[in-house]
GUVO-259434 format. One line per 8 residues: number of its first residue (from 1); their letters; for each residue x, y, z of C-alpha. Coordinates in pm, whole numbers, plus 32768, in hexadecimal, padded with zeros to 4 digits. Example, Ala and Ser with C-alpha at 12.3 -4.5 7.8 and 13.67 -1.06 7.14 Angstrom:
<zakols>
1 = AS = 84CE/7E3E/830C ~ 8557/7F96/82CA
</zakols>
This chain:
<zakols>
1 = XXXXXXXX = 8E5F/8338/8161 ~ 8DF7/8284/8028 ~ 8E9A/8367/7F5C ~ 8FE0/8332/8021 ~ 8F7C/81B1/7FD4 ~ 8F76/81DC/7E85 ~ 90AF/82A1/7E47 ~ 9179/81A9/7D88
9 = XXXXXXXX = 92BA/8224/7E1B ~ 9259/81E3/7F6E ~ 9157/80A3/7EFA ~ 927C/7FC8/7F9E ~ 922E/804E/8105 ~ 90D5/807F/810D ~ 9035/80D8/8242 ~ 8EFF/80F3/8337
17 = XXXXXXXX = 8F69/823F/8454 ~ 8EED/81E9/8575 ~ 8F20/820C/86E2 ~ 8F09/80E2/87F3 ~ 8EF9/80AB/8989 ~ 8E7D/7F9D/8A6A ~ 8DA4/7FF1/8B7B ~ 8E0F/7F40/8CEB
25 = XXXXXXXX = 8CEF/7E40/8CA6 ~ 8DB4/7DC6/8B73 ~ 8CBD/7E4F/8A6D ~ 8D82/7EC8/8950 ~ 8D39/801C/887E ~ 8D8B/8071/8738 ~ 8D24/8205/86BC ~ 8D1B/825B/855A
33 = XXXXXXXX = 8CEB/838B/850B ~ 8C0B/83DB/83A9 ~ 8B95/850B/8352 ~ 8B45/84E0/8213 ~ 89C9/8479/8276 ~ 88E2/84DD/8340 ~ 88CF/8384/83DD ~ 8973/82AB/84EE
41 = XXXXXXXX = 89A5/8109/850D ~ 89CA/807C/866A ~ 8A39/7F15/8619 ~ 8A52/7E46/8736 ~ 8B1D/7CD4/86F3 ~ 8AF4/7BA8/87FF ~ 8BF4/7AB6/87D1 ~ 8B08/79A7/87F6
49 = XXXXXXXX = 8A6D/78D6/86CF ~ 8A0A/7768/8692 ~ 8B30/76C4/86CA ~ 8AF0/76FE/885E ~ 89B0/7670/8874 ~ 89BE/7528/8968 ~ 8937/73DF/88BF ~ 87F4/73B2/88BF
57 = XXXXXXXX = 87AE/755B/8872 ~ 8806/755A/8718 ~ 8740/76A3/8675 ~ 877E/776A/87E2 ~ 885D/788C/875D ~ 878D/78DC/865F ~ 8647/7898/872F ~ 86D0/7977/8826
65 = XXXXXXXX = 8714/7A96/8741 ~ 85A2/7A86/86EF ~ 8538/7AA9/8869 ~ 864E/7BD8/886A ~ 8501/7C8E/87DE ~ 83C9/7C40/889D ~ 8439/7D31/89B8 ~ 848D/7D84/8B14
73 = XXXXXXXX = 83F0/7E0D/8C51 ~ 844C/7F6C/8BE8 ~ 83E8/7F37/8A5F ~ 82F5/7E38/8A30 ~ 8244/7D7F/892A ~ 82CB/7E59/87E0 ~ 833D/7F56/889F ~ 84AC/7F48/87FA
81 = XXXXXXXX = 844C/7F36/86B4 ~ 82F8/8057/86E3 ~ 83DF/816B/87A1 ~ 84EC/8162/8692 ~ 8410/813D/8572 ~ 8348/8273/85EE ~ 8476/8351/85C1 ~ 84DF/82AE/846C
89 = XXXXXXXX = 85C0/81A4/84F7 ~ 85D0/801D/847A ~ 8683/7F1A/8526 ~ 86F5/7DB7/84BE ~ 87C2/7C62/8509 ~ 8857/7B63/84B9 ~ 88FF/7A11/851F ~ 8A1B/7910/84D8
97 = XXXXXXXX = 8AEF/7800/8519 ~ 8BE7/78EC/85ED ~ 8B27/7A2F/8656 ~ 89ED/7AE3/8678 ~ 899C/7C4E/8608 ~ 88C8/7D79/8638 ~ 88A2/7E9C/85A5 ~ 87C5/7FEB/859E
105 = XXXXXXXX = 87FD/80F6/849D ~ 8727/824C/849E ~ 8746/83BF/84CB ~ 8867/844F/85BD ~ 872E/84AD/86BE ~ 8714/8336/86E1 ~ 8886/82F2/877E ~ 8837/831C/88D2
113 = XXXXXXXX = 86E6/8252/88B9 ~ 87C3/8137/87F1 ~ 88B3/8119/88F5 ~ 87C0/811F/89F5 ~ 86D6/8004/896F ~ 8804/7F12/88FE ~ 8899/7F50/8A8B ~ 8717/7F33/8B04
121 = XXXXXXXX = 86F3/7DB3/8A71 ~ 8855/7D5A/8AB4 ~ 881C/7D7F/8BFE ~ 86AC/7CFE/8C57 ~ 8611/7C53/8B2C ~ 8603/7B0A/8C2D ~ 8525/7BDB/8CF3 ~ 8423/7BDD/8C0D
129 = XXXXXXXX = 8440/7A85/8B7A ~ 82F7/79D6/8B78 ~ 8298/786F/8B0B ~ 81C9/7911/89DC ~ 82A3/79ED/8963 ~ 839E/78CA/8961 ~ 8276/77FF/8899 ~ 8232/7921/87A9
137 = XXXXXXXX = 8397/792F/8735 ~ 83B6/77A7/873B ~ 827E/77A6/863F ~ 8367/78A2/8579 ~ 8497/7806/8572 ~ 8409/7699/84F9 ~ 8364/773A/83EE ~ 8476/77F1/838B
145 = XXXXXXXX = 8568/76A3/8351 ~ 83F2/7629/8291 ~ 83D3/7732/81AD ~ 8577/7767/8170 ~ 85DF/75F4/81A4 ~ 84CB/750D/8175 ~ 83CE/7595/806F ~ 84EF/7652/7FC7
153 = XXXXXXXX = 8573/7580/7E94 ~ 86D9/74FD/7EE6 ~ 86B7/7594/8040 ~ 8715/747E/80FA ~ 887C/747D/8086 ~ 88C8/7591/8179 ~ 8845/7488/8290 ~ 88ED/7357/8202
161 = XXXXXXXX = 8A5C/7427/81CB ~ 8AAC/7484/8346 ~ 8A85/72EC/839B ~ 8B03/72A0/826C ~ 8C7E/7355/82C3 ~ 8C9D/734F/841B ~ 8CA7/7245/851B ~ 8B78/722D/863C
169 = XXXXXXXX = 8BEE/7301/874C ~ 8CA4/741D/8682 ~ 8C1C/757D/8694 ~ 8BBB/757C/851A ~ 8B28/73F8/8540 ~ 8998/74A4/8542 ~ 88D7/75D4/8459 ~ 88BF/76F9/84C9
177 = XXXXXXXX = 872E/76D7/84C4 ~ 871D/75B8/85AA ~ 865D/7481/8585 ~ 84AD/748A/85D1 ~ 8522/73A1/8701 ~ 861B/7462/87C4 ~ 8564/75C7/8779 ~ 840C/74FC/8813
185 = XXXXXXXX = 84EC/74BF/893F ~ 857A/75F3/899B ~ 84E7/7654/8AD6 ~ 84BB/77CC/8B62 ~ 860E/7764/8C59 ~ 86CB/7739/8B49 ~ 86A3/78BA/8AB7 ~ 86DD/7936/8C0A
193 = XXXXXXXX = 8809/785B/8C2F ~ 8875/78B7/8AC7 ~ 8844/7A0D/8AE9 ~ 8903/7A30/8C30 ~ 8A3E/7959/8BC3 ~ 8A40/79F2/8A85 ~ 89C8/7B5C/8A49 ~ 8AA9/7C14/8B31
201 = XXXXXXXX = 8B8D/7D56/8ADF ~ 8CBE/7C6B/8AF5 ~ 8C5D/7BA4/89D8 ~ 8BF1/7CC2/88F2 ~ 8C6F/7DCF/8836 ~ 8B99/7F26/87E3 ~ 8C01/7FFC/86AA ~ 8B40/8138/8684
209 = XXXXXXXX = 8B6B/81F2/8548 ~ 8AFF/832A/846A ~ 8A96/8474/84CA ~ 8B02/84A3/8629 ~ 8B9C/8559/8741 ~ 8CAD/845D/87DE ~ 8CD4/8507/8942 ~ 8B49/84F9/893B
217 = XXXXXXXX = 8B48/8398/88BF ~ 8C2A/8325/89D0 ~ 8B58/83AB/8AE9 ~ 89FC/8310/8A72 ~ 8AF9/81B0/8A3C ~ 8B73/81D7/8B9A ~ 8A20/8243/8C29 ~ 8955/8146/8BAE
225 = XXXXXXXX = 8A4D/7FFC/8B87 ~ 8B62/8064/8C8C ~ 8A91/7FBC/8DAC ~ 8A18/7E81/8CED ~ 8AE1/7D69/8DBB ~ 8C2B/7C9A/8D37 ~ 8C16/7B3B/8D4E ~ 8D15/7A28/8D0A
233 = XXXXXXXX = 8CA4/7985/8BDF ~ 8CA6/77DE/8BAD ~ 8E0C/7768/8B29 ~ 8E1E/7714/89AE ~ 8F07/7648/8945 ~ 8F39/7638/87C0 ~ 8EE0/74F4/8722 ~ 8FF9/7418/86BC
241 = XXXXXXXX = 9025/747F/8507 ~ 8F6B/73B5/843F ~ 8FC0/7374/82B2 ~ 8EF1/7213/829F ~ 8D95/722E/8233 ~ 8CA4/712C/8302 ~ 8BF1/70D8/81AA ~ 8C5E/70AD/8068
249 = XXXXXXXX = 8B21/70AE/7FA0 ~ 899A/7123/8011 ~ 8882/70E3/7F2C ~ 8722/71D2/7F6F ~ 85FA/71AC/7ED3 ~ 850D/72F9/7E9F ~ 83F3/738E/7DE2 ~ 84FE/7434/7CB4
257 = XXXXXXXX = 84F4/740B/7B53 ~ 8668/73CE/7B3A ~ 8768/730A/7BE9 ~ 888E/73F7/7C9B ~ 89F1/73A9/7CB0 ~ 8A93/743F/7E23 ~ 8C09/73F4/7E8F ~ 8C94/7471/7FC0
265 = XXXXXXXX = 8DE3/7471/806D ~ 8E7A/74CA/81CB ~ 8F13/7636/8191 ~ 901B/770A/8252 ~ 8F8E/77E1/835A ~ 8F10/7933/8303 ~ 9046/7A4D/82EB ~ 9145/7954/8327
273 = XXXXXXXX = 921F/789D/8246 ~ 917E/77F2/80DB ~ 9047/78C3/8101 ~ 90A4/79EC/802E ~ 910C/7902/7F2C ~ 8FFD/780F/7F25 ~ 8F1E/793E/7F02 ~ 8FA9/79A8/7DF0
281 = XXXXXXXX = 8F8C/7839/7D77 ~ 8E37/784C/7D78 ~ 8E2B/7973/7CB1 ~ 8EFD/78FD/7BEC ~ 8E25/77C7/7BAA ~ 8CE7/783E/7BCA ~ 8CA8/7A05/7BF7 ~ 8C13/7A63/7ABB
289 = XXXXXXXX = 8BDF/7A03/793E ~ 8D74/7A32/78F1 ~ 8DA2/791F/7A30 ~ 8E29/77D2/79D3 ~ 8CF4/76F5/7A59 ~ 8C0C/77D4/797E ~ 8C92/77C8/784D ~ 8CBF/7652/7857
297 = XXXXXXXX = 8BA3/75F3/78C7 ~ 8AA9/7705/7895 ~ 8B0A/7786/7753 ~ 8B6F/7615/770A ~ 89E3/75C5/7725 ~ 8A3C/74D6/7850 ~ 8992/7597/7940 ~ 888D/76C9/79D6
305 = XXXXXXXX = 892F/774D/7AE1 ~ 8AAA/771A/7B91 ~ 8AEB/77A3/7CEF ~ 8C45/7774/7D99 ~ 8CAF/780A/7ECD ~ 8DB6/77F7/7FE9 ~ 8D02/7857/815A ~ 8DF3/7882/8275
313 = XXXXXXXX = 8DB3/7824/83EC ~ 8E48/783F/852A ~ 8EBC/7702/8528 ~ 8ECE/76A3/83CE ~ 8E49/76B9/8278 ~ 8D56/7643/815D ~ 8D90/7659/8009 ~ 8C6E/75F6/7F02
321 = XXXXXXXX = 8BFF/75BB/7DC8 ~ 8AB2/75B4/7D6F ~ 8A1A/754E/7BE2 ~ 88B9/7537/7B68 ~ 891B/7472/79F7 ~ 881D/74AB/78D8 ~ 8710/73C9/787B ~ 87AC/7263/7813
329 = XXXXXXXX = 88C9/72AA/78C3 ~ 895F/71DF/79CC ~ 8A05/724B/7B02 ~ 8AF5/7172/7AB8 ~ 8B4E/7226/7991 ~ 8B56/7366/7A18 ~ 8C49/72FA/7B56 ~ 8D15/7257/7A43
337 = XXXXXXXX = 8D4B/73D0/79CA ~ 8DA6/7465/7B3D ~ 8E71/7385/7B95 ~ 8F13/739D/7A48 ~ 8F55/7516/7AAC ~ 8FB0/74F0/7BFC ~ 90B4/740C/7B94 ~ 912B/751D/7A86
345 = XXXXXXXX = 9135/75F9/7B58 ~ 91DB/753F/7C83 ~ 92F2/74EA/7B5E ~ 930B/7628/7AA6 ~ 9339/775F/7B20 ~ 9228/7867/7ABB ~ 92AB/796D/79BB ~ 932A/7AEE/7A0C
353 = XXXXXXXX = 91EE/7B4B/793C ~ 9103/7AA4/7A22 ~ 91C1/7AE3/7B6F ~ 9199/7C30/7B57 ~ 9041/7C33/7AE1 ~ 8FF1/7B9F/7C16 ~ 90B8/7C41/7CE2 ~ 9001/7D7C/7C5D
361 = XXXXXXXX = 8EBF/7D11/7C6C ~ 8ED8/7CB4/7DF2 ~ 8F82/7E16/7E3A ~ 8E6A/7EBB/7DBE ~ 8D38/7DD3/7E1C ~ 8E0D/7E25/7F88 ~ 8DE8/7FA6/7F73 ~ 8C78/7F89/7EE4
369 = XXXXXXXX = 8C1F/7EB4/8018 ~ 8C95/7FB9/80ED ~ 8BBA/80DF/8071 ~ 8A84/80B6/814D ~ 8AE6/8120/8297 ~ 8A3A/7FE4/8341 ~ 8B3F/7F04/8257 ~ 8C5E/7FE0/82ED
377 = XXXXXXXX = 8BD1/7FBA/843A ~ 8BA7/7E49/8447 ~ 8CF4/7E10/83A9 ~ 8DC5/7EB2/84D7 ~ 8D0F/7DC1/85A7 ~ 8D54/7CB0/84CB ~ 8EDF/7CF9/84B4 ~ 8ED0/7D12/8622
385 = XXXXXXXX = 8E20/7B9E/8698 ~ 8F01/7B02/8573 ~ 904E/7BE3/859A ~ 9043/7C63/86E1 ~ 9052/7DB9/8663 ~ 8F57/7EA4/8584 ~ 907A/7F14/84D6 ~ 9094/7E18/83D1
393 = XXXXXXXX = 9028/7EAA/8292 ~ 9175/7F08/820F ~ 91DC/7D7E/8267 ~ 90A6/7D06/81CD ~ 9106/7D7C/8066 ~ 9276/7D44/8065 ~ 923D/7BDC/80D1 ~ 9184/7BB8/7F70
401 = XXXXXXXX = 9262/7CA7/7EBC ~ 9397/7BA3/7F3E ~ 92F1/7A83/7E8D ~ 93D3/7A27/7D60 ~ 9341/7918/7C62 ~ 9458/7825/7CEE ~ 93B1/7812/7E35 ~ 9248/781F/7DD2
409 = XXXXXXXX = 928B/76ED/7D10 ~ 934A/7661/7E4C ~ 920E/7697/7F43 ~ 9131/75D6/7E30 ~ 9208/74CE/7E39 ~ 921A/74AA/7FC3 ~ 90B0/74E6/8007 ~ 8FFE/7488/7EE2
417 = XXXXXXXX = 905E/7334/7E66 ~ 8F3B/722F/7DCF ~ 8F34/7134/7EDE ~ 8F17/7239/8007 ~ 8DCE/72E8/7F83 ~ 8C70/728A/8011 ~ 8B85/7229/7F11 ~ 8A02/7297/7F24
425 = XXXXXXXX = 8924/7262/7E05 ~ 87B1/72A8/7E03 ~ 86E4/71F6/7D3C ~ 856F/724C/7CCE ~ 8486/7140/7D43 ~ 83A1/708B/7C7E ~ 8284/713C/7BF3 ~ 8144/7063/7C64
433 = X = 8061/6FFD/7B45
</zakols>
């Protein structure tokens, strides 16, 4: 399949094969077939993140996907991890704004135990919720936004940017990690009541990939989830858009060396419309030493590091800039220098040269993403909860291919202009005598 990938004949249609089907529950199933390895993925994707949490739970999605470990009546304690690990399996997840995700990757021996522990927790992990395991994972979560938030130099912007865009009330208005508060005051009804709104087969989508037997697949799938119950799940009603940020300029104080220079705009929504070419934007302005960012300011002696990036949501966007200047230098200075190239570029269309250097460069940072078979795996189920379909590849890369330097320059100039950014500076505090 990666050879077909890389073809440059047929690069303008790439594609993932795979086969799909819904069971009656509503769980949908995506098979691709891999035999290239030895090895199988089973990536299950819950369309449930932090932008569901109620007020007052801030932190809950990602608590939760902590206490997705610690076991059920049928495995419990370690028993997911120790079974799979005993046969040369790992497992792993992760969680975000829109969506949580699991995944277990091992051996092709392991499918049927994979399927059967992912189906076992989806459908009694409340059984075996206790008050201390709910404790335990608390414990791990708080120190988890201490050591990657609060003792982490310039941590806290992550904290300060979702208040900083969106309005109190919107989906995006919290972090993902919670606050100390609302983790302390999630209560054991809570995860049961999470975990029975949320994690059921009609709000989930299961890919399993690599070296498999479909027809043998789709029994164990329809064995093991078919009977796990369908539930109607909460109405969601998208937020109304939001392009006003609710605060011009944040000042932090922290333990650094140097002050740090962050800017941050409202952004289109991931795949749709302004995100392929704000994403090429930012590498434009700031992927690599040839990037415009860089050489101004980096090889301009203005600054250490530059970092710019466009991140697409559900229901909207953030673009940002981030600069740590040099000693002596301001971050006044160094903001005087992005916006300087924002404008530029807003004004001035990028050249043929450097269009299709970045076009190239994202075509094949796409197809090197997509060797591991976990990447390919995860990326049907992404194109499905943003697309509504798995088969989006082939979209995915014409949508950046279609960007001409005309309408990159047009998105910077609708998204990006100098009064509609967000303004976070850190600042080191005073060293004490």
């Amino acid at each position: 399949m990666l050879a077909l990938l890389l073809t440059p004949a047929l690069a303008a249609e790439p594609s993932i094969p795979f086969s799909r089907y819904e069971l009656p529950n509503g769980l949908q199933v995506i098979l691709l077939e891999d035999h290239a390895l030895p090895q199988v993925v089973v990536d299950l994707w819950y369309k449930v993140g932090s932008k569901d949490e109620v007020a007052g739970r801030s932190g809950f999605a990602h608590l939760f996907e902590h206490l997705m470990f610690m076991g059920t009546l049928r495995l419990p304690g370690s028993g997911f991890d120790r079974v799979m690990e005993a046969q040369g399996g790992w497992n792993n997840a992760w969680t975000m704004q829109d969506a949580t995700n699991y995944y277990d990757v091992g051996p092709p021996q392991l499918l049927e135990t994979f399927l059967w522990m992912e189906a076992d927790r989806m459908q009694q992990l409340d059984e075996a919720m206790t008050q201390a395991k709910l404790d335990l994972q608390r414990d791990v979560v708080r120190n988890e936004r201490r050591q990657g938030n609060e003792d982490q130099p310039y941590g806290m912007v992550e904290i300060e940017l979702d208040t900083a865009l969106f309005p109190a009330g919107h989906p995006y208005a919290h972090s993902v990690i919670g606050t100390h508060e609302d983790l302390q005051a999630a209560s054991v009804g809570d995860v049961t009541g999470f975990f029975n709104t949320w994690y059921v087969p009609n709000n989930a989508s299961l890919v399993v990939a690599g070296d498999f037997d479909p027809a043998q697949a789709k029994v164990w799938v329809e064995r093991y989830f078919g009977t796990l119950e369908r539930k109607e799940l909460p109405a969601r009603a998208a937020p109304e858009p939001v392009r006003t940020v609710q605060k011009a300029s944040v000042t932090i104080t922290d333990q650094v060396d140097f002050p740090q220079l962050n800017l941050f705009w409202h952004g289109p929504s991931a795949y749709q419309a302004g995100d392929a070419e704000l994403t090429l934007a930012a590498d434009l302005l700031g992927a690599g030493e040839s990037s415009r960012l860089y050489r101004r300011l980096v090889d301009g002696g203005l600054a250490q590091e530059v970092q710019v990036f466009q991140y697409g949501l559900q229901y909207g966007g953030i673009f940002g800039v981030t600069v740590l200047p040099m000693e002596g230098v301001t971050v006044e200075e160094v903001e005087r220098v992005v916006q300087e190239e924002l404008t530029r570029l807003a004004n001035e269309a990028p050249s043929a040269a450097e269009m299709e250097r970045l076009q190239n460069q994202h075509a094949i940072a796409t197809y090197q993403s997509l060797e591991p078979l976990q990447n390919r795996a995860e990326s049907l189920n992404r194109y499905w909860a943003y697309t509504g379909t798995p088969e989006w590849l082939g979209k995915d890369v014409a949508r950046f291919t279609a960007v001409d330097a005309p309408r990159l320059s047009a998105s910077v100039s609708e998204w990006l202009k100098p009064a509609a950014a967000s303004r976070i500076v850190v600042l080191p505090e005073e060293k004490k005598p």
